[in-house]
N, C-alpha and C positions, 0 to 999 in steps of 0.2 A: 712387133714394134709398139712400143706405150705410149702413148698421146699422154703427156703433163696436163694436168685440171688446173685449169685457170684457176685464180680466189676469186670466191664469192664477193662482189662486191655490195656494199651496203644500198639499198634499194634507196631512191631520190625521193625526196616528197615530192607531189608534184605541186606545182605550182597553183594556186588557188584561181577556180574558174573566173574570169569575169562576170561581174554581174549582169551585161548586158546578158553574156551566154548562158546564165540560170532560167529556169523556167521563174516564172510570175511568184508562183506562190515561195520559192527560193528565195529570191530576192527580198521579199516582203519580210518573209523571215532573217534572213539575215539582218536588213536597215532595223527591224524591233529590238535584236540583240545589240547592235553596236551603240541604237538609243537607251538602252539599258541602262548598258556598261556605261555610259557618258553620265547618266543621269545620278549611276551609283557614286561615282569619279567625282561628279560635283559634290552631291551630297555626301561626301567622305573629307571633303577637301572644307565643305562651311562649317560640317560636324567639327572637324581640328578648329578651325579659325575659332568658332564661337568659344568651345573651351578654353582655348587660350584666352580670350577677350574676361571670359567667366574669371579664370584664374587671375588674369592682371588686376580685374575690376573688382575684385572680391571684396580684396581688404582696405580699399578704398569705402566701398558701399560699410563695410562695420565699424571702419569710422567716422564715417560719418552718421551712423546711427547711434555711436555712442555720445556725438558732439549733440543731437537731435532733443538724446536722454535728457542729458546733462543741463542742456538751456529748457527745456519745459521742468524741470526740478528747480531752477533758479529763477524761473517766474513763479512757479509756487510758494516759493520762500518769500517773493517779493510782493506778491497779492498776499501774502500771509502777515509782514511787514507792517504794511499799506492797512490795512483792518485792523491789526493794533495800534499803530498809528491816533487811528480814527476815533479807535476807543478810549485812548489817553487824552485825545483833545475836548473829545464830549465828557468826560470825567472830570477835566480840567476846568470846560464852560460851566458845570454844572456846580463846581466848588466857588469858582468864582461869584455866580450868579447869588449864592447861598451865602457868601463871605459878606458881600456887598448889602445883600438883601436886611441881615440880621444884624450885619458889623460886629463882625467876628474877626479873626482872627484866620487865616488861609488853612493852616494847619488844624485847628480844630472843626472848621468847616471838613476838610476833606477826612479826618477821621468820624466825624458823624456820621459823612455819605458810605462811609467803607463800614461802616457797621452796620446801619440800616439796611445796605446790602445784604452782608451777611447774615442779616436773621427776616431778607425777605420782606422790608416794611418800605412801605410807601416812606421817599425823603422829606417829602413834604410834610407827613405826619411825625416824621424823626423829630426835625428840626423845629420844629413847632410846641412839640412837647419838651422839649428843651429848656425851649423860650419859654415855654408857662410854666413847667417847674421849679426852674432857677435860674434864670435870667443868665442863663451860660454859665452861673458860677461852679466853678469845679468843686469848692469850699463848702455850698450851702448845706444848710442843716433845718431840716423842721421843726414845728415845735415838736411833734410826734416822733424825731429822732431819724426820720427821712435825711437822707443823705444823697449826697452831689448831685452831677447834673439830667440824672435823671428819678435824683429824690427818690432811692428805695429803698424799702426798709429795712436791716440788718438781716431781720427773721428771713426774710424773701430771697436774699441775698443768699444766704447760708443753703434754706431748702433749695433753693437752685445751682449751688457748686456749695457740698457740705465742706467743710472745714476751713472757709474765709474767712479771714479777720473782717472785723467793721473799718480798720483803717484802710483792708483795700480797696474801699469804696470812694476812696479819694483819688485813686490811679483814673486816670481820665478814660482808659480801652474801656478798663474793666466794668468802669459805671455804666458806659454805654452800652458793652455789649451787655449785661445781665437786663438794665432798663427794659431795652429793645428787646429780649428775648422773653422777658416777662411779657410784653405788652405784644408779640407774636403769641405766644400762648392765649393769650385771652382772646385776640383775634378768632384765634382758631378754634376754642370753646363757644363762641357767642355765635360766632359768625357774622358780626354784627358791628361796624367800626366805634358807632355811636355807645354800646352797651361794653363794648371791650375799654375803650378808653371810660368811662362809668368805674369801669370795675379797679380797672386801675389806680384812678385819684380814690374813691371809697371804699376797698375792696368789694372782691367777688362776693362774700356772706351780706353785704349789706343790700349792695345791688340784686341780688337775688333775695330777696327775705322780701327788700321792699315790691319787687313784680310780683310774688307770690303773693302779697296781699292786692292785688289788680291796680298797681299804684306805680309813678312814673318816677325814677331814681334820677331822672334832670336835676341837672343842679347847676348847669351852665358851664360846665367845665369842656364838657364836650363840643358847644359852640366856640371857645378860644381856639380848637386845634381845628378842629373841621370847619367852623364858618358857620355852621347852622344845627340847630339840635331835634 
């Protein structure tokens, strides 16, 4: 007679000891593990949070960095402003001051100062040699054939921009800027303000012939612009 075999039944896990019933070092082990795992759990869970905060705040934080750009570019523009500004008003004082001083005219005042500029020359000395060459007139003529207002001579004229007519010498820029630029030149050959304006009302050949013989090319002219010779 055959005895039927039971089925195998699937074996139980058993039930996990108590920890009271673990030995010592058991137990110890285990509370490490489950502080673990809690401590990964958290730090799994602020890891997400902070990304997302990252992600929400992102594009906030680049616009604001871009508003940050934008207003330190529009103070630079505006301190840039503000300095020219500053330069237009002291340009402005300075014509005035000059218009007043000689009783000129604003306009020719402020074209002397913008040329004197230009070729580098004290305005003081611009406007001054002005006033002693031609009492402002844009018209004058020497007897020597000195022309406008800074009385120079065709020849001078020419060697310094060749193919000028003698009539451009009546355009008011153009007198001043060549005057001025002649009278730069000499500056910078002499070295010397006293001996450059010399050379200027006498020319260079005379002012130099006469120091060459140990002799002093004064003739006073140099005191009208400077004050003292």
């Amino acid at each position: 007679m055959m005895i039927a075999r039971q089925p195998n039944k699937p074996n139980r896990a058993e039930p996990p000891a108590p920890l009271d019933s673990m030995p010592s070092s058991a137990r110890s082990a285990s509370r490490r593990r489950s502080t673990v795992v809690g401590l990964l759990a958290a730090f799994g869970i602020a890891a997400l949070s902070a990304a997302g905060t990252r992600a929400a705040v992102q594009p906030r934080l680049e616009a604001l960095e871009t508003d940050a750009a934008a207003a330190r570019a529009e103070i630079r523009d505006a301190r840039s402003d503000v300095s020219q500004l500053q330069t237009e008003l002291e340009q402005l004082r300075v014509v005035h001051e000059y218009s007043s001083a000689f009783r000129i005219p604003a306009d020719l005042a402020e074209a002397i100062r913008e040329a004197a500029q230009r070729e580098d020359l004290d305005p003081d000395i611009a406007f001054r040699l002005v006033a002693t060459e031609s009492s402002f007139r844009r018209r004058a003529i020497s007897p020597v054939g000195a022309v406008g207002y800074t009385q120079v001579m065709p020849s001078t004229a020419n060697w310094l921009e060749p193919g000028l007519a003698e009539g451009d010498l009546f355009d008011r820029d153009t007198n001043l800027r060549l005057g001025f630029r002649y009278l730069r030149m000499l500056l910078d050959q002499y070295g010397d303000a006293r001996l450059a304006l010399l050379a200027y009302n006498r020319g260079p050949g005379v002012v130099s012939g006469i120091m060459a013989r140990g002799e002093d090319p004064a003739n006073g002219y140099a005191r009208q612009i400077l004050g003292s010779e």
